[in-house]
N, C-alpha and C positions, 0 to 999 in steps of 0.2 A: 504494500500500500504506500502510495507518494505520501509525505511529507506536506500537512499546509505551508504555505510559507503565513508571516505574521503581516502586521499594516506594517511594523518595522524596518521588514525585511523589503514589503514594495517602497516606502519609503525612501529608504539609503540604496534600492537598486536605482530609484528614480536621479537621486540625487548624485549617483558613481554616473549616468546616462547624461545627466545634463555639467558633468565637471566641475559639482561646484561642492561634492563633499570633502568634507574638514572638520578637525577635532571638535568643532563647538556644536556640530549635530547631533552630539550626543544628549542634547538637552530636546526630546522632542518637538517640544512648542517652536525653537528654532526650527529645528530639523523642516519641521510639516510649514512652516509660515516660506521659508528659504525656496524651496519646492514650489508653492505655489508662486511665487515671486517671478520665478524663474521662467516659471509656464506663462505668468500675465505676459513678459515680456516678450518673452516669443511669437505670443497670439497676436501681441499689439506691433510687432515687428514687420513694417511692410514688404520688404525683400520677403517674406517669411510666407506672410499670411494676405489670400488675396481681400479677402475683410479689410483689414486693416490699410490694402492699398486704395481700395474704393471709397475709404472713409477719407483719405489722403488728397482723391483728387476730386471729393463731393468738398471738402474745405477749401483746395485748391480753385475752385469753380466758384465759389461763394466770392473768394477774393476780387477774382478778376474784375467785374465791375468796379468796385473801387481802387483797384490799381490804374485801370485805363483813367478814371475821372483825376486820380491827382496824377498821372504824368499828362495829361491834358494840362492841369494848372502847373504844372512843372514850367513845362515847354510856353504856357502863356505867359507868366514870371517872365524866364530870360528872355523871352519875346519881347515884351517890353520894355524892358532894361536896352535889348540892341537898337528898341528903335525910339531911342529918348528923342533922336529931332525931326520927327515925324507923331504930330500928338494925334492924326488918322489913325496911324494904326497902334498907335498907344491906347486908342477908344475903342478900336477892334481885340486888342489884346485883353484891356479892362472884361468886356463882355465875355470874352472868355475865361478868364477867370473866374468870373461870379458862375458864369455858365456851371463849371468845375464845382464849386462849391457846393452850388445848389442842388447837384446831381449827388452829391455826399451825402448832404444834410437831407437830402429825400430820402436815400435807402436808409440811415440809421434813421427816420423818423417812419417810416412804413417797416421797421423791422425784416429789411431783408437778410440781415447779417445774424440774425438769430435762426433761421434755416425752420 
């Protein structure tokens, strides 16, 4: 008749599998908490896990919109800064600006950035 093995035993095989046993797992509560730590990270690890890459470019996609609006007001800034003796298109650039702004202030005021 086999032998059970113990939780112990799956334990500290778990813990020789992911290389991170060491004399302080002899304290269970360690042991068992170190283990699971081990496995959060793995699961949450996008090379790893495709969850965790989907979560990666669902966050990555929330961004974009307000990346394009402030390098919009980026590029409208030294816009017009280059064009200080031309106050036409210092009034073009002005509009774009705020244009930027308000494109901001609408998604965090319509809560797009809360998903």
């Amino acid at each position: 008749m086999a032998s059970r093995r113990t939780w112990k035993d799956a334990v500290e095989e778990g813990l020789i599998v992911a290389g991170i046993l060491d004399h302080t797992h002899s304290d269970p509560d360690k042991a068992v908490k170190d283990l699971l730590n081990w496995s959060e990270a793995v699961v949450l690890d996008p090379a790893v896990s495709a969850r965790a890459q989907k979560l990666v470019e669902q966050g990555e996609a929330k961004q974009r919109p307000y990346i394009a609006a402030l390098e919009a007001l980026h590029e409208a800034v030294r816009g017009y800064f280059r064009e200080e003796a031309n106050p036409e298109r210092q009034a073009s650039r002005i509009a774009a600006m705020r244009h930027a702004m308000h494109t901001v202030t609408d998604m965090q005021q319509t809560g797009e950035d809360d998903g």
